[in-house]
N, C-alpha and C positions, 0 to 999 in steps of 0.2 A: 227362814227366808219368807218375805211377804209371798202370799201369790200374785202368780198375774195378772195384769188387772184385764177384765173380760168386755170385750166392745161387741154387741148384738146391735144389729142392722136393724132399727125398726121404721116401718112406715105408718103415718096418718092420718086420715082425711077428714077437715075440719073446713068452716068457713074464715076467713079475713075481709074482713069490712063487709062483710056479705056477700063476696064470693069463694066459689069452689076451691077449697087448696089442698096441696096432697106436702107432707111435710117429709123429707125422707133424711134418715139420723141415722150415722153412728159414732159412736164415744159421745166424746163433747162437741161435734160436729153436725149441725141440721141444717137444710136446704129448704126450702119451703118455693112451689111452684104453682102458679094460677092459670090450669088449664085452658080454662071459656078465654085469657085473653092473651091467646097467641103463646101461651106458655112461659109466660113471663115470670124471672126470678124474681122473690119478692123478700126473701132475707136469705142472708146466708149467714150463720151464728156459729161461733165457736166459742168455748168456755162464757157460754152465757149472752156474749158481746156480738152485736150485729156488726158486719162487713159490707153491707150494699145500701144503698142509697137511696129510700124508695120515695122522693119526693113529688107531692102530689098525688100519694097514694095511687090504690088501682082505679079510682076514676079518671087520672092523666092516659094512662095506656087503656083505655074505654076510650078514650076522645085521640087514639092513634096519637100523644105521645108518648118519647122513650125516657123511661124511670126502672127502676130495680137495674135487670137486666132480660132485657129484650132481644129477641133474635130479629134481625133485617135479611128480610129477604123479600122478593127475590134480588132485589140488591140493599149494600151497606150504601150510607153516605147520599151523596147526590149524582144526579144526572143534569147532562148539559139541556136536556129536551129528548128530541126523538132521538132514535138509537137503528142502527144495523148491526146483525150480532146473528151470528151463527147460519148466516145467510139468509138471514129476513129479513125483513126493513117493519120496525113498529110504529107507527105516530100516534102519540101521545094524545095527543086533544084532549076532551075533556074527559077522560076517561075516569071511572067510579073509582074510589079507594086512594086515589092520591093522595099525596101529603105533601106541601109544599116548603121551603121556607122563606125567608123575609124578600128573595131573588125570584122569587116564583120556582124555581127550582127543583123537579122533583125530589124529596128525598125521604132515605129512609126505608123502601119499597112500601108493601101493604098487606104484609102481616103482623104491625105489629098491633096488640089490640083484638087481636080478629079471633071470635071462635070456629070449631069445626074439625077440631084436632079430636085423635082418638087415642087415648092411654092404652097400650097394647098388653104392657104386662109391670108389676112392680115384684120386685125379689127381694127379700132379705135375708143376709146368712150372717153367722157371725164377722164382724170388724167391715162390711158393707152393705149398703144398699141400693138399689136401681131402678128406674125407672126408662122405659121406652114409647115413644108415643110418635104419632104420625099423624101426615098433613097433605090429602090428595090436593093439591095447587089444581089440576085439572079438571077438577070437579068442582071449583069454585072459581063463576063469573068474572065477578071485581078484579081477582088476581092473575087470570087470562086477558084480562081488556087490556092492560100494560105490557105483561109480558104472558106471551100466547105461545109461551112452549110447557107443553105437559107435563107433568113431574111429580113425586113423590118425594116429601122433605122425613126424616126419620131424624128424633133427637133421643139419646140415650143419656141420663145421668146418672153417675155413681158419687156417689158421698163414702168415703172412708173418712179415719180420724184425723182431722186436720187437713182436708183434700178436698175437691169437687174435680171432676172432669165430666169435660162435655163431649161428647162426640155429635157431629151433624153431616149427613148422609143425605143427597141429590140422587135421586134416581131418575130419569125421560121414562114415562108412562105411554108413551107412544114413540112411534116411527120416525122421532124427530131429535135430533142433538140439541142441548140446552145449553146454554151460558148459566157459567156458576159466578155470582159475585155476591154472594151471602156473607152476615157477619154477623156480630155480637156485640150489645154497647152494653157493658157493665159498668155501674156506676160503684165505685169503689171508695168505704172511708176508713178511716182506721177510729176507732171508737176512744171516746173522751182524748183527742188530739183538735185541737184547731187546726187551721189549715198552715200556719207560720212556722209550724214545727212540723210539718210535714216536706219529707224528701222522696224524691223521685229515681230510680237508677233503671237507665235505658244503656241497653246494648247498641254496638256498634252499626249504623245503620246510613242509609240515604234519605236524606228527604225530598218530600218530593215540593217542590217550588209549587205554588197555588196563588191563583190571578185573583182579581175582587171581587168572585163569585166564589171562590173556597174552591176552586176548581184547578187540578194539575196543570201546569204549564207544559210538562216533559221534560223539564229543566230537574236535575235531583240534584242536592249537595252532601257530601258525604264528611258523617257524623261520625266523633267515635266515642267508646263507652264515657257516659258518666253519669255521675250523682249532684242533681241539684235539688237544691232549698226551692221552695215553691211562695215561700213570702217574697212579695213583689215579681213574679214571673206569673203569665198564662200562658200555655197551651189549645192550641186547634189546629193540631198540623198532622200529614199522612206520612208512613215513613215505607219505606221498601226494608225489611231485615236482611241479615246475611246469616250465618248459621246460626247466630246465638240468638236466641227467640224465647226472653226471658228477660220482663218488664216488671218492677217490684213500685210498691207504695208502702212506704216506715215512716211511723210517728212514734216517740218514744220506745218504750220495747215490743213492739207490736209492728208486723211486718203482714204483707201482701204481695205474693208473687203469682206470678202468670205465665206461665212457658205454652208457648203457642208449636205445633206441628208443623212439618212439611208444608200440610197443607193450607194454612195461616200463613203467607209469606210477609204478607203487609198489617201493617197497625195504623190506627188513628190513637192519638192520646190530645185530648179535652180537659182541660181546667180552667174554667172559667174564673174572673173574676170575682171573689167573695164568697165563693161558693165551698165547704168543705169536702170537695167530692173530687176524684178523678177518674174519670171512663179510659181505662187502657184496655181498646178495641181489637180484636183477630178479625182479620177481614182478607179471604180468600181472593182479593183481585184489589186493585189501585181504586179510588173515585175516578168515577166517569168509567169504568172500563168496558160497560156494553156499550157506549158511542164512541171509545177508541180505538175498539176491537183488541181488546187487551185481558179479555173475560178467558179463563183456562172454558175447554169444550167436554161437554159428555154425552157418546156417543149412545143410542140405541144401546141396550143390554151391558153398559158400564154403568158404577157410579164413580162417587166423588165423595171423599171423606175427609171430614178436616177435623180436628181435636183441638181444648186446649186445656188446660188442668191450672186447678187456681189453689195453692197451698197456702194456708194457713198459721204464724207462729207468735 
């Protein structure tokens, strides 16, 4: 009988394109993350073949856009303008670090791009690897001008064979409750597939109806599970899940799935036109939901922990 085959966790830190990256492996599974800018995914490789998206390289997420996969916070998506959340009223104005888009629109929040994060610890044993790293938000200007409640963002990743999971952790650093509406835009491909052979299978869900600024109506329509072909269809729509919280991207025999937590209740899924990519987003609150007071709350001495694990086949 062969042995078993033996998977060691290793991590290493090397540059890409000239910046900082710390690449963390096990089996035929590697991660590769860019600290200095906002912690952004920048491959995720399995049996050799890249999975992520990283177009415009890391000089896009230097100029605050989202490429690989990017964490939004302190919100996913957009904002209508000013906001009321957690009983304080913010006006926007022209506040540092925004990012707009073609609406003027805030969106996106303003970390992504941003350094200042601190790598707290990386482990490796055999069949995983991890890394933990953290982001005092109250300690940095820009990202109090908009949103002026304190906090402490922690992301852990683990890479096993065939696996990533993310965990991301909100802590209030101060005497004040926070609005959580953070998320994650992974930019997802399935490697030597065009986009015409590429299919979609989305769980049972609501969508959420969005006016001509990409903004929820309140209006939802309720979806149910299926798989479609992506030749001649785009996506840019929010969805509310219901238990089954598990998004897949297959082209030929190569598959990408997503199973998002509790605390992921809502998704955004993006596929633009011509484009071989699609971002199936976890996003801990609706668009808009610090101006529609729809943002979940975390009190003084609580956090908030959302996961989602992205497999591999």
């Amino acid at each position: 009988m062969a042995p078993e085959a033996r998977h060691d966790g290793t991590a290493t830190v090397h540059l890409l394109a000239g910046e900082p990256a710390v690449t963390l492996s096990a089996g035929p599974t590697s991660f590769t993350v860019l600290p200095d800018l906002g912690m952004l995914g920048a491959s995720l490789t399995h049996r050799g073949l890249d999975h992520l998206d990283l177009h415009g390289g890391p000089g896009a997420a230097r100029g605050g856009h989202t490429t690989g996969m990017p964490l939004l916070a302190p919100w996913a998506n957009r904002l209508s303008g000013d906001y009321r959340a957690a009983g304080r009223k913010v006006e926007l104005g022209d506040a540092p670090g925004l990012h707009r888009d073609g609406n003027g629109l805030p969106i996106h929040g303003t970390l992504v791009g941003r350094s200042g994060w601190t790598v707290v610890s990386v482990r490796t044993q055999p069949g995983s690897t991890a890394m933990v790293a953290r982001f005092e938000c109250g300690d940095d200007d820009e990202v109090m001008a908009s949103f002026p409640f304190p906090h402490t963002l922690q992301v852990a990743f683990t890479v096993t064979p065939g696996r990533l999971t993310v965990a991301t952790t909100l802590a209030p650093s101060a005497r004040r409750a926070v609005p959580v509406s953070f998320g994650w835009h992974p930019y997802f491909r399935i490697p030597e597939c065009g986009r015409d052979r590429l299919k979609l299978g989305l769980p049972s869900r609501h969508r959420l109806v969005l006016d001509e600024r990409q903004l929820p109506t309140g209006e939802e329509i309720a979806e149910g599970a299926e798989v479609v072909r992506l030749a001649g269809r785009t996506f840019d729509d929010g969805y509310r899940l219901g238990r089954d919280r598990q998004l897949v991207l297959a082209g030929g025999r190569r598959r990408v799935s997503i199973v998002f937590d509790k605390g992921y209740p809502f998704a955004q899924v993006y596929a633009p036109e011509g484009q071989d990519f699609v971002a199936l987003e976890p996003m801990t609150a609706p668009t808009n939901a610090l101006a529609t007071d729809q943002a979940p709350v975390v009190e003084p001495g609580d956090a908030h922990t959302a996961r989602f694990a992205v497999s591999l086949t």
